[in-house]
Structure formats: structure tokens, C-alpha cells
N, C-alpha and C positions, 0 to 999 in steps of 0.2 A: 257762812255763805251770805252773798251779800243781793238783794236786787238789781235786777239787772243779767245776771249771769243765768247761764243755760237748764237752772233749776229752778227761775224765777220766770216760766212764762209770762209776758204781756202784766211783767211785776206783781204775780201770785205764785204760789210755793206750788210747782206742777213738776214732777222727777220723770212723767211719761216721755217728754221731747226727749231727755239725754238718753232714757234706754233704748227708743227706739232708734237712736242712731248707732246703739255699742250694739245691735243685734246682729248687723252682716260679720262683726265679725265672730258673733258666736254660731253661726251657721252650721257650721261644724263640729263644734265641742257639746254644743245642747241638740244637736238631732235625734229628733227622737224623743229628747226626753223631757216629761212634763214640766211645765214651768209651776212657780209658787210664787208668793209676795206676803211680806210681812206686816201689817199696812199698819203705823201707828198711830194710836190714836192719844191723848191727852194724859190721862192714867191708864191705858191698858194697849193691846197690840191684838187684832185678830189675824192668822192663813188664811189665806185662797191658793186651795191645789188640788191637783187631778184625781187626788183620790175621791174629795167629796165636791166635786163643783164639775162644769165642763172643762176638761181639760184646754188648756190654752198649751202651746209651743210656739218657738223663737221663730217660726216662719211666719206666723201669725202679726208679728207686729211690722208685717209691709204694708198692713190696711192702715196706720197711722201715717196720716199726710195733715197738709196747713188747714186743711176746712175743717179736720176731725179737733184738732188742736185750738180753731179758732171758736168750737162749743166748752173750751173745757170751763170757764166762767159760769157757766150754767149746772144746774143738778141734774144728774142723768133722766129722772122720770121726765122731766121738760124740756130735753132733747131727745128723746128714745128715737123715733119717730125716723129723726133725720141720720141715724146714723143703721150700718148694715149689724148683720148679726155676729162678723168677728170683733170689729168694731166697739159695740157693745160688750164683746166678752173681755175685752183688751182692758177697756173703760173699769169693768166690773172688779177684774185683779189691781188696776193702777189706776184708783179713783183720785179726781185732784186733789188742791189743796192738802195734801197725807205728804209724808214721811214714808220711804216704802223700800224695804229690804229685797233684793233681789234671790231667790233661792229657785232651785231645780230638783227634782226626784235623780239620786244620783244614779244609782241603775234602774229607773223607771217606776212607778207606781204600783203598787201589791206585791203581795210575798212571795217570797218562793223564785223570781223571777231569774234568767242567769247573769249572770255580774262578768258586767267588760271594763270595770276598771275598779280601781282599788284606792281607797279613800284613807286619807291618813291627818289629822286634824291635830295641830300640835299646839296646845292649849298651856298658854304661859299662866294663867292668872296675874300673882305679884309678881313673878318674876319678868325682869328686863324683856322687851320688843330684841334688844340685842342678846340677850342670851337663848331669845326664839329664832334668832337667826345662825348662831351657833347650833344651836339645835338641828335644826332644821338643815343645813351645810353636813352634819357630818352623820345625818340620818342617812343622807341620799350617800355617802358615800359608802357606808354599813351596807345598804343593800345593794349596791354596784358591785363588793367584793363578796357578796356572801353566794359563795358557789352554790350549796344545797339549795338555795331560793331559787337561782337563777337556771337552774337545771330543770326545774319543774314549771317555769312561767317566764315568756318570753314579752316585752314592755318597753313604752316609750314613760319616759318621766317628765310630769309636769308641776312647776311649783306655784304655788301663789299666795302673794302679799293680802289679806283678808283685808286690810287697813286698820286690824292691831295685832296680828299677828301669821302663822304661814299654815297651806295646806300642802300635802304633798301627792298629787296622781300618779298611779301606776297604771298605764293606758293599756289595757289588756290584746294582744295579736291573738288569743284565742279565750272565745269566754271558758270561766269557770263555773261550777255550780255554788249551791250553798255549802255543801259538806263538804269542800276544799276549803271554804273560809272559815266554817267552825275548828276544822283541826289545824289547821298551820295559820289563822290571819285574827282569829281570837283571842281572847285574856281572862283570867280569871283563877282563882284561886285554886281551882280543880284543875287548872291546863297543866301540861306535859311540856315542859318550857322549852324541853329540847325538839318540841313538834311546833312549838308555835314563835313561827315567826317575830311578829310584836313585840312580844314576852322581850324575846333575845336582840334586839334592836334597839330598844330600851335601855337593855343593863350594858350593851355596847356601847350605846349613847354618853350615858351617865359613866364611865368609867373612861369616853376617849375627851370629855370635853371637863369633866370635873362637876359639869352641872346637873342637878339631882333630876331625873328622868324615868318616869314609870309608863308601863302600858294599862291603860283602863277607859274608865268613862269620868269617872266621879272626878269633879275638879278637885283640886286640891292647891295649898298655900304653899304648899312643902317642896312639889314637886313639876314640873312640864310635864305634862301627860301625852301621851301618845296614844289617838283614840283613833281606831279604825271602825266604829259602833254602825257609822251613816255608812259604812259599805253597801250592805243588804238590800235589796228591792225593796222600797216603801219610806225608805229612810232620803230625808234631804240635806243638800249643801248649798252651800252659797255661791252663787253665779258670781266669775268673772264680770266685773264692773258695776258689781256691785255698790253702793253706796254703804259705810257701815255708821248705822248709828249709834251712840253712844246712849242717851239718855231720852231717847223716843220724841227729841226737841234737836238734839245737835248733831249734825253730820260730822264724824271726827276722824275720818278717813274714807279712801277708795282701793277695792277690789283689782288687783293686776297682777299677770303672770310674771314672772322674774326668773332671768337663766341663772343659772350655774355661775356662772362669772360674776352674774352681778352680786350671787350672795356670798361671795370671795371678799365683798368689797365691804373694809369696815364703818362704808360712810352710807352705805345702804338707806339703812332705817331712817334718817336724819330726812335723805331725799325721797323715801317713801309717804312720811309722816305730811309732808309738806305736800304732795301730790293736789290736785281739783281735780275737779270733773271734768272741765275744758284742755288742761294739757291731756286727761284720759282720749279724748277725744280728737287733739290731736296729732298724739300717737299710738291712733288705733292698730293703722298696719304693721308696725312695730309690733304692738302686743297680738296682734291677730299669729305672727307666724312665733309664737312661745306656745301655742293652744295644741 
């Protein structure tokens, strides 16, 4: 990224202007749920989230306007003063001059909580962006045909480009509890594979596409994992338009929804990888109606 463009406030490194503008169209996808940021710093990266700090949410950043924008050159203790109390808390998650990953509580902050949507995190490691798009293509059609699933959980599906690899949403028409995700939507050595979903979506995967596919958490070299883990209340994901950093220095991608069609398309990743922040921007309402 270069000076000058929509991550370079007033030619300093400030990522608050772009998110507060990709926020109308998350209005909807993040209602509700608490926001997070990842903020990096030189050698290391701290959270700010709802669990331990005041919760901030996506309706929160309509108090960023050009006068909030026009203190960002200054350190917050020596503007406090002028700015209100959302304001400040907006500041306090997306402080300037940072590098700053965009994340959300996917079903909301603390345990136990009920889950309206179903998170599925398809973790390439070495293997190919394109072989995570294969993946990912023939995940969603696994679970489009798999009657047993779809008999018990009625869903809209949402995909997204992370900016190095795919997430997959299953948007829930009526919440579930936790102990529906323990027995059909988790993994593990001791699962009942013929109960658990993941499990079997996985060896589906890996057997329709040829490329090695397991259900778990732990990444692995060997294989695309299939992690449904951030389901749960208190677990995070990564916001639509997001920025994704590679090396706590370099922006090497951007966060976007993608239909069905597009990941038909073998030229996909080429035009994803190539993606800014500024065409995210100006095909929001495009990407708002994928949400």
C-alpha cells in the first residue's frame, strides 16, 4: 500500500477512515455482535474485545466523521477531551498509525450462548489458495446435498474470501444450542463420525476433489482442515473487509464475500489476490447484497 490511498490518512498509516466506511454494509451481518481488532504492533499484536474491554459494535462507528479523523495525528491522551465517549472507545479499538485486523465474536461474547450461525474456517496452510477454493466449492455442495443435515437445520450460505484463504457461514433460520454442536458440528477422535457432520464433510471433500481434507483445529502441512472450533459463543472470526495481514508490516490481502458462481470460476484467486481496499470500497453494494 502505497501513500496517498484510503489507508494513508492525511499520508499516515490510519485503517479507521476505510472501516468506517465498509460498516453500513455490515449493519446487518455484525448486529449484535461484538466487535474485536487485532492491532499490530512491531514484534508482537494485542485484542481489544467485548469480553474484557467495553464492548464496541458496527453501529458505533457512525460517530466517526472528518473532525474525529482530523485529531487522528495526535495521541489520544491529548485529544481526549475533544472527542465524545463512543468516539473514544472507537479510537481505543482502532488506534492510529497500527496495522489493525478486523474481527467479531461470532455468536456473541461468553459461553454457553445460543448459535445462529455456523462457522466453518478452511485452513489451507501450504497447500494452494486454489486448492482452498476447490475445497471450499465442493464443501458447499456436500452440504447442499446431504439430506440428514438439512432435515434438521434450515440456512442461508455465506462464503468468504479471508485474503488468503475461504470461510464458509451457515446462517441459521432458527438458533441451535450448544449440545447440537457438540454432537453433529464437532471433531475429534472420540466423535461418532456417522453423528458428526464435519467429520463426514471432510472425508467427502477429500475423496470428491482428491485433495487431502480433514476436520479438526490443529493446522496441519499434510492436509486443508476443516475447523468449525469459532462456532461457540466467546470464539472470534474475521469481519468481512477485513484487511489481512501477513507479517504485522504488510497488508497482503482483503476480506470479501463471494457467490457460488464466482467460485466456479478458475480465475477467481488471481482476481482476489489482486483485490485493494479502494475497489472493496467501490463495490460495496455488490458485496453488501453476498452478506
Amino acid at each position: 500500500m502505497k501513500e496517498g490511498d484510503i489507508l494513508h490518512l492525511n499520508g499516515e498509516l490510519d485503517v479507521l477512515d476505510y472501516y468506517s466506511k465498509t460498516a453500513s454494509a455490515l449493519a446487518d451481518f455484525l448486529k449484535d455482535k461484538e466487535i474485536a481488532s487485532k492491532v499490530h504492533l512491531p514484534n508482537f499484536f494485542f485484542l481489544k474485545r467485548g469480553s474484557k474491554e467495553k464492548p464496541l459494535f458496527i453501529d458505533d462507528f457512525s460517530v466517526v466523521d472528518s473532525k474525529m479523523l482530523s485529531f487522528r495525528k495526535n495521541h489520544l491522551k491529548d485529544i481526549r477531551k475533544k472527542l465524545n465517549e463512543k468516539q473514544e472507545l472507537v479510537w481505543e479499538y482502532f488506534p492510529p498509525r497500527k496495522l489493525i485486523q478486523f474481527f467479531y465474536a461470532t455468536n456473541g461474547e461468553g459461553v454457553g450462548k445460543p448459535i445462529e450461525r455456523i462457522f466453518i474456517d478452511i485452513d489451507r496452510r501450504k497447500h494452494s489458495a486454489e486448492d482452498a477454493r476447490k475445497v471450499c466449492l465442493e464443501l458447499i455442495n456436500v452440504i447442499k446435498n446431504d439430506r440428514e443435515f438439512n432435515k434438521l437445520l434450515r440456512y442461508r450460505t455465506v462464503v468468504l474470501w479471508t485474503g488468503a484463504s475461504f470461510h464458509v457461514y451457515l446462517l441459521l433460520k432458527k438458533k441451535i444450542d450448544l449440545r447440537f454442536y457438540n454432537k453433529y458440528l464437532s471433531y475429534g477422535s472420540g466423535k461418532n463420525k456417522t453423528e458428526s457432520f464435519i467429520m463426514k464433510w471432510a472425508g467427502l471433500v477429500e475423496k470428491n476433489t482428491g485433495i487431502p481434507c480433514r476436520a479438526g483445529h490443529v493446522k496441519s502441512d499434510n492436509f486443508i482442515v476443516l475447523d468449525s472450533s469459532n462456532t461457540p459463543s466467546g470464539k472470534l472470526a474475521r469481519a468481512p473487509f477485513s484487511l489481512h495481514i501477513r507479517d504485522g508490516k504488510t497488508v497482503d490481502g482483503v476480506c470479501v464475500p463471494v457467490s457460488a458462481d464466482e467460485l466456479s470460476d478458475k480465475n477467481l484467486i488471481k482476481r482476489l489476490q489482486k483485490l485493494s481496499p479502494e475497489e472493496v470500497l467501490r463495490d460495496l453494494k455488490k458485496y453488501k447484497k453476498l452478506l
